[in-house]
C-alpha positions as CSV (number, residue, x, y, z in Angstrom):
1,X,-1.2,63.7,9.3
2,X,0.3,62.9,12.6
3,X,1.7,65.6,15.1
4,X,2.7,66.5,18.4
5,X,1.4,69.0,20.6
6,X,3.6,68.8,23.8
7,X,6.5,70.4,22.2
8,X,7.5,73.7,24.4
9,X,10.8,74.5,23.5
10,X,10.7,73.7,19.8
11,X,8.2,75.4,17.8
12,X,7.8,75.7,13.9
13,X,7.1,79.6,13.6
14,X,6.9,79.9,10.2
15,X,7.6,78.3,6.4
16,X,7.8,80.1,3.1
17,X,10.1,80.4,0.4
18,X,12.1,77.0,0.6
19,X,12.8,78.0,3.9
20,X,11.7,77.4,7.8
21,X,11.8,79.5,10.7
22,X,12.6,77.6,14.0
23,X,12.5,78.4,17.6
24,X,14.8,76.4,19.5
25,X,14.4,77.2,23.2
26,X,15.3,81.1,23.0
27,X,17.2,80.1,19.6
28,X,15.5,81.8,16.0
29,X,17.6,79.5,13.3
30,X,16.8,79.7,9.6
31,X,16.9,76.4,7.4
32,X,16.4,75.1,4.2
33,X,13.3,72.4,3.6
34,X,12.9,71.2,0.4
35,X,9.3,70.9,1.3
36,X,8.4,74.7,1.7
37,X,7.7,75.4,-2.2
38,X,5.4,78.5,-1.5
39,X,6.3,81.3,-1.6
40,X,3.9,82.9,0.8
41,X,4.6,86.7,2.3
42,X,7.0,86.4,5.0
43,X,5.4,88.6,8.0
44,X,6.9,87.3,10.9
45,X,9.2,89.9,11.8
46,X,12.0,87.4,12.9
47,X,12.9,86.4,9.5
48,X,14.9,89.3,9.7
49,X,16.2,88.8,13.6
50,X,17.1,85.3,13.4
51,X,20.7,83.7,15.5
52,X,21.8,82.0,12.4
53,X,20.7,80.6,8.7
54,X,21.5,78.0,7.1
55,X,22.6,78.8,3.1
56,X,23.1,76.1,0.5
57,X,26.1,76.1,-1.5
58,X,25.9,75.8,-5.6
59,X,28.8,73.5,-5.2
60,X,26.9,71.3,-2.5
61,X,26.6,71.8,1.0
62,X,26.6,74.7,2.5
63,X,27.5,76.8,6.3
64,X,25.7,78.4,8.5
65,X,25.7,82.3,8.6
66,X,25.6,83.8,12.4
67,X,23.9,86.8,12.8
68,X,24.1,86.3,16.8
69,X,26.5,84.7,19.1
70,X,24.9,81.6,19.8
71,X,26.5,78.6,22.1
72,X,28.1,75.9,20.3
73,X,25.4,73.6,21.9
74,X,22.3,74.0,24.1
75,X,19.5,72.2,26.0
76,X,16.0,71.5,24.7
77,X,13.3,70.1,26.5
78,X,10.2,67.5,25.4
79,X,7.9,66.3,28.1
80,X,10.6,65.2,30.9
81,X,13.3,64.6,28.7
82,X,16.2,67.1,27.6
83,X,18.3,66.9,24.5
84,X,21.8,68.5,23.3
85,X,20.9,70.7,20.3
86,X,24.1,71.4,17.8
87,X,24.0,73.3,14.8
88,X,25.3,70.9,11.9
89,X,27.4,71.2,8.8
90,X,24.7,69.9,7.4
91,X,21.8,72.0,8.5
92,X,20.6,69.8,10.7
93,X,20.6,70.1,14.9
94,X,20.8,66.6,16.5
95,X,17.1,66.9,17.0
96,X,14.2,65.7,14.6
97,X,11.0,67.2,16.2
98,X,8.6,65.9,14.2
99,X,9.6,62.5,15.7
100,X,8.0,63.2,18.9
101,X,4.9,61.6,17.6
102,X,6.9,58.2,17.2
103,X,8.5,58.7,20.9
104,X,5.2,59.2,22.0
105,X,3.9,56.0,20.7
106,X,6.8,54.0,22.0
107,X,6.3,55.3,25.2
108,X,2.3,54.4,25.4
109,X,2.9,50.8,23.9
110,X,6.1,50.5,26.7
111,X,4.2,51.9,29.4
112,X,1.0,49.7,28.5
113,X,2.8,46.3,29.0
114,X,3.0,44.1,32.1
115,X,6.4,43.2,31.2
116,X,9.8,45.2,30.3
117,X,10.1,44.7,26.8
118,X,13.4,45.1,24.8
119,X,13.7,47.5,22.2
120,X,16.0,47.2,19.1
121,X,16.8,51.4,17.6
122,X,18.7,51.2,14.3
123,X,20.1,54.3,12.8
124,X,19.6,55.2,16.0
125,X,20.8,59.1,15.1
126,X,21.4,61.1,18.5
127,X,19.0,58.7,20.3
128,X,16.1,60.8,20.8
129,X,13.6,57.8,20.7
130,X,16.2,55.6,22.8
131,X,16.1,57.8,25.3
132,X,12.5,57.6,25.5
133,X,12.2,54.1,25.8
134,X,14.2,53.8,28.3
135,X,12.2,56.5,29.9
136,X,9.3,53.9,29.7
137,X,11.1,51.5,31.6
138,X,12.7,49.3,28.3
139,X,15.8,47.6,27.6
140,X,17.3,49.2,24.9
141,X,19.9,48.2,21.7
142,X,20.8,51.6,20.4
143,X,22.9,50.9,16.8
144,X,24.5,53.4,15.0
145,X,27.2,53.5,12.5
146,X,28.6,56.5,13.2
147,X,30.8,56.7,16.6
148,X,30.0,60.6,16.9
149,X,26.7,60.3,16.9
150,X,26.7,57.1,19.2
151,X,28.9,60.0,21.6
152,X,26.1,62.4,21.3
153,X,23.3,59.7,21.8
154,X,25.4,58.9,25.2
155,X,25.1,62.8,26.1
156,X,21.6,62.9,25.5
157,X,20.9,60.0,27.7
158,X,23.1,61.7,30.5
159,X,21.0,64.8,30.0
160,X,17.7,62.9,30.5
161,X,19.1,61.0,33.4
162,X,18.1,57.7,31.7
163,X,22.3,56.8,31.5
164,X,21.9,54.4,34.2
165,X,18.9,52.6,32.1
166,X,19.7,49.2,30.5
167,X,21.3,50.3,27.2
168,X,23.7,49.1,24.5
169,X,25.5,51.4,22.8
170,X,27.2,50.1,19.4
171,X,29.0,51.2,16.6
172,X,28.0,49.4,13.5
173,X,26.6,48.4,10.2
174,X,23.0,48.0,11.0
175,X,22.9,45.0,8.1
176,X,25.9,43.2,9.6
177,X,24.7,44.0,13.7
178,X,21.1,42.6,13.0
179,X,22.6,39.3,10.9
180,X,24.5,39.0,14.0
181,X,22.0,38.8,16.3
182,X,20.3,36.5,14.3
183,X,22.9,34.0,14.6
184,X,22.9,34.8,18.6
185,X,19.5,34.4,18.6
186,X,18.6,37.2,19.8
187,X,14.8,38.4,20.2
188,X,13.3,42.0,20.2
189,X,9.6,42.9,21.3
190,X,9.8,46.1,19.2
191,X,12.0,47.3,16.8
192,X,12.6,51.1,15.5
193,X,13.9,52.0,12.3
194,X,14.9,55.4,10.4
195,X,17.2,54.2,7.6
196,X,19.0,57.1,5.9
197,X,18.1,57.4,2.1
198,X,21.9,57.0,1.5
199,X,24.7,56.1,3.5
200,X,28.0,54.4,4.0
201,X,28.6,51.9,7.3
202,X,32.1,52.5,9.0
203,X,33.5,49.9,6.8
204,X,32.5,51.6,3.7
205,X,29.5,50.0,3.5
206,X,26.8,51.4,1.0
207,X,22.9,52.0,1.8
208,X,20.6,53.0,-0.4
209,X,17.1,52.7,0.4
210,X,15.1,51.7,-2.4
211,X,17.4,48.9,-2.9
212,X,17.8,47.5,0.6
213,X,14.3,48.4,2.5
214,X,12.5,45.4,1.5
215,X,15.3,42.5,2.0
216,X,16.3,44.9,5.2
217,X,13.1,44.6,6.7
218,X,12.5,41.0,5.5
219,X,16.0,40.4,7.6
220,X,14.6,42.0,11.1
221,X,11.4,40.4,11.0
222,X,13.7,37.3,12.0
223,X,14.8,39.3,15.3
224,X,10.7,39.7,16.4
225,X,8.3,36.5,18.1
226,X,5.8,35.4,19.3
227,X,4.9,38.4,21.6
228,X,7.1,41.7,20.1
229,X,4.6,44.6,20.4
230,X,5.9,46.7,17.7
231,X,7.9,48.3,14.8
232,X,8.2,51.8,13.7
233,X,9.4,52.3,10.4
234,X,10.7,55.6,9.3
235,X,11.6,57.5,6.4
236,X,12.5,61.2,5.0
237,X,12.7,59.8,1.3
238,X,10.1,61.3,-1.3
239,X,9.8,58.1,-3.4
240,X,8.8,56.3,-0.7
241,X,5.2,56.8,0.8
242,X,3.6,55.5,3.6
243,X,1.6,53.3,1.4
244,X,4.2,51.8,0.2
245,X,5.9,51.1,4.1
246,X,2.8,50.0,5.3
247,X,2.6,47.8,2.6
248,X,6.0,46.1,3.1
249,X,5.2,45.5,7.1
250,X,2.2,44.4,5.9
251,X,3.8,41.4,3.4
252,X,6.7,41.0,5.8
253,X,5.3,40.5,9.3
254,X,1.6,40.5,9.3
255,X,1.3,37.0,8.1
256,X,4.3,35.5,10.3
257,X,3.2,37.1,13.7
258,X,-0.4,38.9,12.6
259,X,-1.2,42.0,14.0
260,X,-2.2,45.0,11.9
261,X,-0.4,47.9,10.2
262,X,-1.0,51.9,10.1
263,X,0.5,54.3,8.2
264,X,0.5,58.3,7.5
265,X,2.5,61.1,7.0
266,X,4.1,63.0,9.9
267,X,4.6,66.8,10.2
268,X,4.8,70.2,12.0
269,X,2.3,72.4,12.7
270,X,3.0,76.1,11.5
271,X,2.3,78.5,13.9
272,X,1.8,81.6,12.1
273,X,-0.3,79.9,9.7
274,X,-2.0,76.9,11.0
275,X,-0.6,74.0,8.2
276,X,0.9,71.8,9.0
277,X,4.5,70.6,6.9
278,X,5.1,67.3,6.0
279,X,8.4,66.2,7.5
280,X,8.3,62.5,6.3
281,X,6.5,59.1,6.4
282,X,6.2,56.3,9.2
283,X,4.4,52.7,9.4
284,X,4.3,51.2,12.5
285,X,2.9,47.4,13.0
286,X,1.7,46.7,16.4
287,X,0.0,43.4,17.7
C-alpha cells in the first residue's frame, strides 16, 4: 500500500469504531470512515477533547457537532504548498490527504522532464493535485463541474502562490469538456482522474462509475500522444479494485502508446497503532 510520509500538519491519530481521529494543524476533528470496522479500545485520550465530530443521520446525511470554537476555514500545509481546509456538510474538509502520494508522483514525473508538459485534472475537487503541478512547473486544465469547488480550487492556488501559473479554470461536465477537446484537437502529456462514484454535471448530467469508467477512459486516451508521460487514475469506490483500474489502462492505452501500468491501494498510516487504513485505489500508466 502506498503512503506519504511528508505530511506535518495532517496526521491520522487514530481509527476505531467506524470512526477516525484527525489532526488538522492544531485541529482534533472526528469523522466517519466506512473503513474502520474494528472496534479496537479507544486510548487516545483526545477522542474525548476533540474541536468537532462528524455524526450520520438515520435519515441520511448528517452535521457536525462542535465541541470547540473552531474557524470557519484554516490553513494546512504539505511540503511547500498550503491548502484552505473547510469542514463540509458532508464530512468531508476540502483536503484528501491520502492523495499526497499521487501529488508526489506528479511532481517527480513533471520535474524529471526536459520539457513543460501539460496536464489535463478532471474532477479536479479543490485542486490539491493542480496546484502541485503547477508547482512542478506544468501547464495545467483544472475541470470541475461544480463552480464552488472550481472557487475553492482558485483559493488554494492563491494560497500556494502558484495563481500566476499557466492554469484553466472550468466549469463543466468532464464527458462533454474532454469530447470537446477532442474535436479542438487538443493534446495532454498527462492526464489525472478521480471520478466521483456518483454524480450529476451542472446540466443534470448523471455519472455513475461502473457504467461510464471504461468508455470514459476509452474517450481520454484520444486526448494523449505520442510522448504524454502519464495518467493517474483514481477511485474511492469498493467494487472497484486496483486490479481492475490497472487492467482498464492496461487494454485502453498500453497497446496505443505502450508504456507500462502499476497499481495498489493507497492509505494512512495510523499513528497510535502503526496500520495503515486503506483510503482508496489508484493506477497510474507512465511511459
Amino acid at each position: 500500500m502506498r503512503t506519504s510520509n511528508l505530511w506535518k500538519d495532517y496526521e491520522l491519530i487514530d481509527a476505531s469504531q467506524g470512526e477516525r481521529l484527525e489532526r488538522w494543524k492544531d485541529i482534533i476533528l472526528i469523522r466517519p470512515d466506512p473503513q474502520v470496522i474494528w472496534n479496537t479500545k479507544r486510548k487516545n485520550p483526545l477522542w474525548h477533547n476533540a474541536h468537532a465530530r462528524y455524526v450520520r443521520s438515520n435519515s441520511g446525511g448528517g452535521s457536525w457537532q462542535i465541541y470547540k470554537k473552531i474557524p470557519d476555514s484554516w490553513r494546512i500545509h504539505y511540503r511547500d504548498l498550503t491548502f484552505n481546509v473547510k469542514p463540509m456538510g458532508f464530512k468531508h474538509t476540502g483536503v484528501f490527504p491520502e492523495q499526497a502520494v499521487n501529488w508526489d508522483y506528479a511532481f517527480d514525473k513533471i520535474k524529471s522532464s526536459s520539457r513543460q508538459l501539460s496536464v489535463l485534472n478532471l474532477f479536479g475537487y479543490t485542486g490539491c493535485a493542480t496546484d502541485m503541478c503547477l508547482y512542478a512547473g506544468a501547464r495545467v486544465c483544472h475541470v470541475d463541474a461544480s463552480k464552488g469547488m472550481v472557487q475553492w480550487a482558485k483559493e488554494n492556488a492563491h494560497s500556494c502562490d502558484v495563481s500566476d501559473k499557466p492554469v484553466r479554470w472550468i466549469v463543466d461536465d468532464c464527458v462533454k469538456f474532454v469530447n470537446r477537446e477532442i474535436r479542438r484537437g487538443n493534446f495532454y502529456d498527462g492526464i489525472i482522474l478521480d471520478p466521483p462514484s456518483y454524480g450529476r454535471g451542472p446540466s443534470g448530467e448523471i455519472w455513475k462509475l461502473e457504467d461510464q469508467l471504461y468508455p470514459f477512459i476509452e474517450l481520454c486516451s484520444k486526448l494523449l500522444h505520442k510522448d504524454s508521460c502519464f495518467v493517474i487514475l483514481n477511485s474511492y469506490t469498493g467494487g472497484i479494485s486496483p486490479s481492475v483500474m490497472k487492467y482498464i489502462l492496461e487494454s485502453v492505452i498500453v497497446p496505443k502508446l505502450g508504456g507500462k501500468v502499476m497499481s495498489d491501494e493507497i492509505g494512512l498510516l495510523v499513528s497510535d497503532s502503526g496500520l495503515i487504513l486503506p483510503c482508496g485505489s489508484t493506477a497510474i500508466w507512465e511511459k
